[in-house]
C-alpha positions as CSV (number, residue, x, y, z in Angstrom):
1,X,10.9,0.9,-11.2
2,X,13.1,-1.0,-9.3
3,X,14.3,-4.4,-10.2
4,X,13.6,-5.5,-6.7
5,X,9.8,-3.9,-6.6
6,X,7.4,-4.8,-9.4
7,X,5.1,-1.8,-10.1
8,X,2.5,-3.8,-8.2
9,X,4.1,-3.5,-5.1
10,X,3.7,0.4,-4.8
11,X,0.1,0.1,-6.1
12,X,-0.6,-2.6,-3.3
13,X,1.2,-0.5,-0.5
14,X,3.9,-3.4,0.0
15,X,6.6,-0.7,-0.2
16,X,7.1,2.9,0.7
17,X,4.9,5.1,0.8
18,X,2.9,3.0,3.3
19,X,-0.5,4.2,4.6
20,X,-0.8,5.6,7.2
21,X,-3.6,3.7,8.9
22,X,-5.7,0.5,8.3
23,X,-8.5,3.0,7.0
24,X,-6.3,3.9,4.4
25,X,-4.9,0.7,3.9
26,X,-8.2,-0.6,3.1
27,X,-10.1,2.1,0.9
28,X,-6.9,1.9,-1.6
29,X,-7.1,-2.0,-1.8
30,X,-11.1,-1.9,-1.7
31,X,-11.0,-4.8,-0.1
32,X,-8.6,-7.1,2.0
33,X,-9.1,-10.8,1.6
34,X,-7.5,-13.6,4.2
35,X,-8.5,-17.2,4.9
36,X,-9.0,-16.0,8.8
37,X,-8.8,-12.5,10.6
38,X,-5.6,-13.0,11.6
39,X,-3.9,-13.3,8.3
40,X,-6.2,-10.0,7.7
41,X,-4.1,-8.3,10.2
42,X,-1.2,-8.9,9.5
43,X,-1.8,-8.5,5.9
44,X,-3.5,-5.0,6.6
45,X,-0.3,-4.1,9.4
46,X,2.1,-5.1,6.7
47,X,0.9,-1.6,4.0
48,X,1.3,0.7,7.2
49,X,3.4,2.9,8.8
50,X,2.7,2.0,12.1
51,X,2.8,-2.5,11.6
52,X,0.4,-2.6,14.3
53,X,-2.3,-5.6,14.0
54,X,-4.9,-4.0,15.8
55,X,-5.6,-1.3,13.8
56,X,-8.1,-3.6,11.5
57,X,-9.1,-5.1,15.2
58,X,-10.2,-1.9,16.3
59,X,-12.1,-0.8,12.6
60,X,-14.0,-4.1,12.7
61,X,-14.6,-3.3,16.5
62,X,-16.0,-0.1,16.0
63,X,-18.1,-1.3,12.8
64,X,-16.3,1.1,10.2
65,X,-14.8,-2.4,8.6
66,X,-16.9,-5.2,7.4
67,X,-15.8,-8.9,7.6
68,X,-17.9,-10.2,4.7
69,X,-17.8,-14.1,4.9
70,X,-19.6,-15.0,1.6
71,X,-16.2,-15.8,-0.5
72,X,-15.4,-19.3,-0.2
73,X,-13.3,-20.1,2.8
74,X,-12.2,-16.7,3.1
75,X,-12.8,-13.4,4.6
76,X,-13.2,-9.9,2.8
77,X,-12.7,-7.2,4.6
78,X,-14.2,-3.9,3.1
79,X,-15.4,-0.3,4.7
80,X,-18.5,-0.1,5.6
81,X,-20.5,2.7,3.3
């Protein structure tokens, strides 16, 4: 383990290997949690290959994400089974 990279880092996708897709992203985590869908994004786009914000966009778009709002002030974002 690197100095530089806690051994939570791998486990959470913050360094290489990165997922390849929000998908991925999202069924290693279980579950994404952000104070507003934005910060999901970016949050999700951070673990991937490709950094691109829309990928989670698209997933809730298409209904194979779920924004669940009953934390707190916050979102969760988990696949839909």
């Amino acid at each position: 383990m690197s100095p530089s990279h806690g051994g939570g880092c791998s486990t959470q996708r913050l360094v290489a290997p990165f997922a390849g897709s929000a998908h991925e992203v999202i069924r290693s985590l279980l579950a994404v949690q952000a104070e507003n869908p934005g910060q999901a994004e970016w949050a999700v786009a951070a673990r991937t290959r490709r950094r691109d914000p829309s990928d989670l966009a698209m997933l809730l778009d298409q209904g194979k994400v779920l924004a669940d709002p009953r934390a707190a002030a916050d979102l969760a974002f988990r696949l839909r089974r």
